[in-house]
C-alpha positions as CSV (number, residue, x, y, z in Angstrom):
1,X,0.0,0.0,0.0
2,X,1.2,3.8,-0.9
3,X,0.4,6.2,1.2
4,X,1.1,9.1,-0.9
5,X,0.2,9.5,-4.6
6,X,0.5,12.7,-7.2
7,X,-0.7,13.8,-10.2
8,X,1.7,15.6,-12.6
9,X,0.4,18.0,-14.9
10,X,1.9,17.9,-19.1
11,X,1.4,22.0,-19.6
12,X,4.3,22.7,-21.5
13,X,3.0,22.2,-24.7
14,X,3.4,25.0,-27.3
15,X,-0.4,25.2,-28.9
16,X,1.0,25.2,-32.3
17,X,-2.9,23.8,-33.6
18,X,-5.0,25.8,-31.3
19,X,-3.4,28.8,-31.9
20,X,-2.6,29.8,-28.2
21,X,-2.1,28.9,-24.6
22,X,-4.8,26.6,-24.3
23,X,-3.8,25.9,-20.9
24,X,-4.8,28.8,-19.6
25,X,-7.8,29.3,-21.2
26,X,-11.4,28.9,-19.2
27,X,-13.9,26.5,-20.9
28,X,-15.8,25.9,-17.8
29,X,-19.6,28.0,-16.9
30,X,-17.5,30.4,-14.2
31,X,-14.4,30.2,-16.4
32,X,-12.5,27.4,-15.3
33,X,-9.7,25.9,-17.4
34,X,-9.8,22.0,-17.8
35,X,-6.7,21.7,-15.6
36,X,-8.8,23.0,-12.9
37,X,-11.5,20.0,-13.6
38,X,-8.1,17.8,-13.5
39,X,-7.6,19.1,-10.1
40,X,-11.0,18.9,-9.0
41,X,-11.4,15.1,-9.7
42,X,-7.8,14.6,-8.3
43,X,-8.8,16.2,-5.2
44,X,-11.8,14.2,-4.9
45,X,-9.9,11.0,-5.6
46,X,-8.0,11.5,-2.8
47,X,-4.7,13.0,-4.6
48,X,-1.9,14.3,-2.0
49,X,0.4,16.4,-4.3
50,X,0.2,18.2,-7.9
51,X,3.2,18.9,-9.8
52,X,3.1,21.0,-13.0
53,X,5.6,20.8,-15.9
54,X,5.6,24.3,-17.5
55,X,7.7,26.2,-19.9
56,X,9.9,29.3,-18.6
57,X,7.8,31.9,-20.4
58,X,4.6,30.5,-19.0
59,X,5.7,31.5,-15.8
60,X,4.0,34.4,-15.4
61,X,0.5,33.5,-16.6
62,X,0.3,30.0,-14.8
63,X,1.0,31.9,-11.3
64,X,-1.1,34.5,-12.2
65,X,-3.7,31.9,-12.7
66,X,-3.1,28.5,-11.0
67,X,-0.5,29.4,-7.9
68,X,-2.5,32.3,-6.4
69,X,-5.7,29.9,-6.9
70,X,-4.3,26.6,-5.3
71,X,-1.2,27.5,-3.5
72,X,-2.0,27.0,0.8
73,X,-5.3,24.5,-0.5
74,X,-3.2,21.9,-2.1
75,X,0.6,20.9,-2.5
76,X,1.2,22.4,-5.5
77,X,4.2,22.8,-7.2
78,X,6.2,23.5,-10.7
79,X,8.9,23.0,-12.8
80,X,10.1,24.2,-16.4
81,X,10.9,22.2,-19.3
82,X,13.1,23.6,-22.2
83,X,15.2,23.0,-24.9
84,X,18.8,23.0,-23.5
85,X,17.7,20.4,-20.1
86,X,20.0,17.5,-21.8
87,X,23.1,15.9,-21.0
88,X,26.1,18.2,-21.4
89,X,27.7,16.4,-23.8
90,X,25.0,16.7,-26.3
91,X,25.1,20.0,-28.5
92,X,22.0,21.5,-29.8
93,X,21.4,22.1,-33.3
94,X,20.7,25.6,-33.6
95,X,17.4,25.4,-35.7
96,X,16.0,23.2,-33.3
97,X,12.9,25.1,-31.7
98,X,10.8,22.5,-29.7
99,X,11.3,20.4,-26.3
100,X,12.5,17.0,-26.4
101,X,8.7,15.9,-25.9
102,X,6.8,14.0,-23.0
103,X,9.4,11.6,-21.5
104,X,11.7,15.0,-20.9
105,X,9.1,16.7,-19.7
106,X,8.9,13.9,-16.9
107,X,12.9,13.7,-16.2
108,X,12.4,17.5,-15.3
109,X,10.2,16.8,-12.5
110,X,12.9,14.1,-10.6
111,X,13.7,16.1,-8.0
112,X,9.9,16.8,-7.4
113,X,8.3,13.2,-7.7
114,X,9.0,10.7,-4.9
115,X,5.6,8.8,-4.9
116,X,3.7,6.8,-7.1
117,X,1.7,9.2,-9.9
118,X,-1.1,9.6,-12.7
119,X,0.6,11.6,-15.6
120,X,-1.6,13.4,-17.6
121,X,-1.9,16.4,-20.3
122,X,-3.4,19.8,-19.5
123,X,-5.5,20.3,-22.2
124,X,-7.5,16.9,-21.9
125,X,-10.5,16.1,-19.7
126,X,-10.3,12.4,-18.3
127,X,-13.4,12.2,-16.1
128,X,-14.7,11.4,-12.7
129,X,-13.7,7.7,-12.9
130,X,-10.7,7.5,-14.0
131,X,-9.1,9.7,-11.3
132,X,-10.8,7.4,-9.1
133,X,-9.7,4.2,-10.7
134,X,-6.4,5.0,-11.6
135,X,-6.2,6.5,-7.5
136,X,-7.1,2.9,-6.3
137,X,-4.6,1.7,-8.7
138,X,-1.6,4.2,-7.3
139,X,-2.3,3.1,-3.3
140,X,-2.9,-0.8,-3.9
141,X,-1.0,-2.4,-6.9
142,X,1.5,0.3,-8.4
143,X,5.3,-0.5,-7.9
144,X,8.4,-0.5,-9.5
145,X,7.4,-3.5,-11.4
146,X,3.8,-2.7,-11.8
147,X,2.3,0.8,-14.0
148,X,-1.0,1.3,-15.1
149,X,-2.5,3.0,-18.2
150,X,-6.4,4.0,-18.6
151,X,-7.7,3.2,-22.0
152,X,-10.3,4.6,-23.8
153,X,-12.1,3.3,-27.5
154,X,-10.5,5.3,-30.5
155,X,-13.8,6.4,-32.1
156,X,-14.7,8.3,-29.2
157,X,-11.0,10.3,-29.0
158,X,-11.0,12.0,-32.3
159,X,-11.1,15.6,-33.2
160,X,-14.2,16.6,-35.6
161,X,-11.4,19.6,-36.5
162,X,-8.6,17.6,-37.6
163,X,-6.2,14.9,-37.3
164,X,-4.4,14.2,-33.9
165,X,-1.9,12.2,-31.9
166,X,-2.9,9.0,-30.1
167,X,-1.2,6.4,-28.3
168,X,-2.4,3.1,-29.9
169,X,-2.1,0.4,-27.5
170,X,-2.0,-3.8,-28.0
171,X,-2.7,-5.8,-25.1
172,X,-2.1,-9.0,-23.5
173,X,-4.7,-10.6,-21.1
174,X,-5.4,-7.6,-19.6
175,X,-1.9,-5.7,-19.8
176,X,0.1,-3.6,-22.2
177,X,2.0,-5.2,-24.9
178,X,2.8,-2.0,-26.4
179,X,2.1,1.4,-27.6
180,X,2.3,2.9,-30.9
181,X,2.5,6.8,-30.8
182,X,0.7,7.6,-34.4
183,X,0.1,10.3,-35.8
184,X,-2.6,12.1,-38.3
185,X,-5.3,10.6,-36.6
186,X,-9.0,11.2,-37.8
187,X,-11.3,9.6,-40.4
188,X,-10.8,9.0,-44.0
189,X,-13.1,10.7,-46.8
190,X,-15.2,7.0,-46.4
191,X,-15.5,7.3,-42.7
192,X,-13.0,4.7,-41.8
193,X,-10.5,5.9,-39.3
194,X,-6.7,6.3,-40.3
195,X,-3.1,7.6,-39.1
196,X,0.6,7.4,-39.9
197,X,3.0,5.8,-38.2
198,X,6.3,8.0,-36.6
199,X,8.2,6.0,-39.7
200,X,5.8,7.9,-42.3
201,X,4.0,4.0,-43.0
202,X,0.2,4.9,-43.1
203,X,-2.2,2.6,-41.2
204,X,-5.8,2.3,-40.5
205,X,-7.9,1.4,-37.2
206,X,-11.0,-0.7,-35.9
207,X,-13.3,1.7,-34.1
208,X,-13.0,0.6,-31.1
209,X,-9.0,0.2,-31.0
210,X,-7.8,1.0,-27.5
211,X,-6.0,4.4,-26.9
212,X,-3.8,5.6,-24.2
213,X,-4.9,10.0,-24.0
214,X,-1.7,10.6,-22.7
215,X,-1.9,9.5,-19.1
216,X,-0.2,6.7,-17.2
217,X,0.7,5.4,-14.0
218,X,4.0,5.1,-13.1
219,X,6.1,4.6,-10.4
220,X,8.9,7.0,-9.3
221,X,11.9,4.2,-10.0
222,X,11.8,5.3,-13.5
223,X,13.7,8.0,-13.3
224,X,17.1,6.5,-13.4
225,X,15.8,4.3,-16.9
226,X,14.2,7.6,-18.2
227,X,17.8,8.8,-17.7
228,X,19.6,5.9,-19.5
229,X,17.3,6.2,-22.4
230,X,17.4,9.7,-22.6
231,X,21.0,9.5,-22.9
232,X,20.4,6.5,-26.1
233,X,17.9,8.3,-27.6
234,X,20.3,11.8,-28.2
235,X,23.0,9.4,-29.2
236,X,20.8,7.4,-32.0
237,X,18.8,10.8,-32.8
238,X,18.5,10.7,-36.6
239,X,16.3,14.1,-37.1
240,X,17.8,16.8,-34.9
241,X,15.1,19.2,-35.4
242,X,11.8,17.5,-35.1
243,X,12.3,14.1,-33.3
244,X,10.9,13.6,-29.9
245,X,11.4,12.1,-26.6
246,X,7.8,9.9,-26.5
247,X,6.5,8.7,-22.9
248,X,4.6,6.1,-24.9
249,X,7.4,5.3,-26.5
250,X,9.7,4.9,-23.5
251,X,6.9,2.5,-21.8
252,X,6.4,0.5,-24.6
253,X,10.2,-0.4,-24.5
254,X,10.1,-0.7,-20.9
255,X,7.6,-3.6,-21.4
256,X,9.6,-5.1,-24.4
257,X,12.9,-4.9,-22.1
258,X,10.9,-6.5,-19.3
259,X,11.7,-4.1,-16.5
260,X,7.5,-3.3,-16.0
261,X,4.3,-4.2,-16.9
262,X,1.6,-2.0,-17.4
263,X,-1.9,-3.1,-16.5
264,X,-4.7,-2.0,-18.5
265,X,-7.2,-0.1,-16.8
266,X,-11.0,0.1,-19.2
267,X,-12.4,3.5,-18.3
268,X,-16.4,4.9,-18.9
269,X,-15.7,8.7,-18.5
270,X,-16.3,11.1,-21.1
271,X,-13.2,12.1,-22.6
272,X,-13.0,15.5,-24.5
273,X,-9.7,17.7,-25.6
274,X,-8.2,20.4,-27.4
275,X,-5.9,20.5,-30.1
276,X,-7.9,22.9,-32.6
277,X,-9.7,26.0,-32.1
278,X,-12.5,24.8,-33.4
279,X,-12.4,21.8,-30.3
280,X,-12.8,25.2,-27.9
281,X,-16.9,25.8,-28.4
282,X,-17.8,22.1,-28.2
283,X,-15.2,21.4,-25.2
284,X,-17.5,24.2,-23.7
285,X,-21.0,22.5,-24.3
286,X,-19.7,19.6,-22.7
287,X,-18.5,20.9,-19.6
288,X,-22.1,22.9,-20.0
289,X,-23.7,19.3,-20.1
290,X,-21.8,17.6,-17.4
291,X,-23.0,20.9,-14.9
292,X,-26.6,20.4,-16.2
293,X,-26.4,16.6,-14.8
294,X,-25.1,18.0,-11.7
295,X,-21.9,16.0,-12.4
296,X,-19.8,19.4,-11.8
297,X,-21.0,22.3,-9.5
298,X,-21.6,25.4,-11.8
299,X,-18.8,27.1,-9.9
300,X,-15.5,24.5,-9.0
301,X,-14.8,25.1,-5.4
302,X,-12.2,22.5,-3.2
């Protein structure tokens, strides 16, 4: 049994699609942001800590916003993610503009995460019961051999705006064989749904494929293999400018390699993100719709 458990925060992401910070932005009746819905249901899970990966000119904004909100009500803290946190024997290519992507954006956080945790992205809404279910998970089964990933059906995680990036996953009696990050993903002119592969291979989907929306369960004895592979992955890099540093990636080799497994874990909750402007008003009439049901108070209080 764990007695402590955390739930750290993806926020870093640049908005390149949507056209903004979507992370700050309030989608909620009284203007809250989805992270604040993330820390609602976290809270009501029984979550003891929140840790927030951020990039340095965010700073402002997400205190502004999230620290003079939260900060004496939970444990809330930060940390920044940016291009030059590598090894320092590795030089940058000057072009490059982006992070290193989602595993790097975990390594930041290190220092910060001693317990077992729920990783998830800012700008997607998991639900009621998977906080809860992935919280029962975190105090009763998760250790250095054991990580979790919620699952949802790939029909109901596309974008009616566009294509997007999901985490395929095969399974194995009920745990994770492995996960394909693909990208592109939407339907085809004939309603089927398709993507491309990270090798460019195009590949299509049964409706109700399982997907991993960026959120797992992990244990802190990662860090030192996130290290390791961190360190293999700059050294085998092939595109410089573009390539990135996958969490679904990094746990799919983890289970190939044998050092975890990852148990699946079937979730009902509405799922809803944003990756395109256009996602913004219907993110908003379903956070309108949840409130109607009385699933959310019209005002998010802890």
């Amino acid at each position: 049994m764990n007695s402590k458990i955390s739930l750290f925060v993806l926020a870093a992401g640049m908005g390149s699609r949507y056209g903004g910070l979507k992370q700050m932005e309030g989608f909620g009746p009284s203007g809250e942001t989805i992270i604040d819905y993330s820390i609602y249901d976290a809270v009501r899970a029984g979550f003891d800590k929140f840790v927030f990966v951020i990039r340095p000119d965010m700073q402002e904004a997400f205190e502004e916003i999230f620290m003079n909100k939260y900060k004496g009500r939970i444990d809330i803290s930060y940390v920044f993610q940016s291009l030059d946190m590598i090894p320092d024997w590795y030089k940058i290519n000057s072009e490059r503009v982006k992070p290193w992507g989602t595993g790097q954006a975990l390594l930041v956080a290190k220092d910060l995460i001693k317990e077992p945790s729920y990783v998830i992205s800012s700008d997607d809404f998991y639900g009621k019961e998977t906080f809860e279910i992935v919280a029962k998970f975190l105090r009763e089964e998760c250790s250095p051999e054991l990580y979790s990933i919620p699952v949802y059906k790939l029909k109901n995680v596309l974008s009616e705006y566009g294509t997007v990036k999901r985490g395929i996953c095969f399974t194995n009696n009920g745990y994770l064989d492995h996960i394909e990050e693909t990208f592109e993903v939407g339907r085809g002119e004939s309603g089927e749904i398709k993507g491309r592969k990270q090798s460019g291979e195009p590949v299509l989907f049964e409706e109700n494929t399982p997907a991993a929306m960026s959120s797992y369960g992990i244990h802190p004895s990662i860090f030192p293999n996130l290290e390791e592979r961190f360190d293999r992955f700059l050294k085998n890099l092939k595109d410089d400018l573009t390539e990135e540093y996958l969490l679904p990636e990094i746990l799919s080799d983890m289970v190939e390699d044998e050092d975890i497994k990852i148990k699946i874990l079937e979730t009902n909750s509405d799922w809803f993100g944003v990756t395109y402007k256009e996602d913004g008003p219907i993110v908003r009439e379903k956070l309108k719709e949840l409130v109607n049901r009385g699933v959310y108070p019209k005002r998010l209080e802890l």
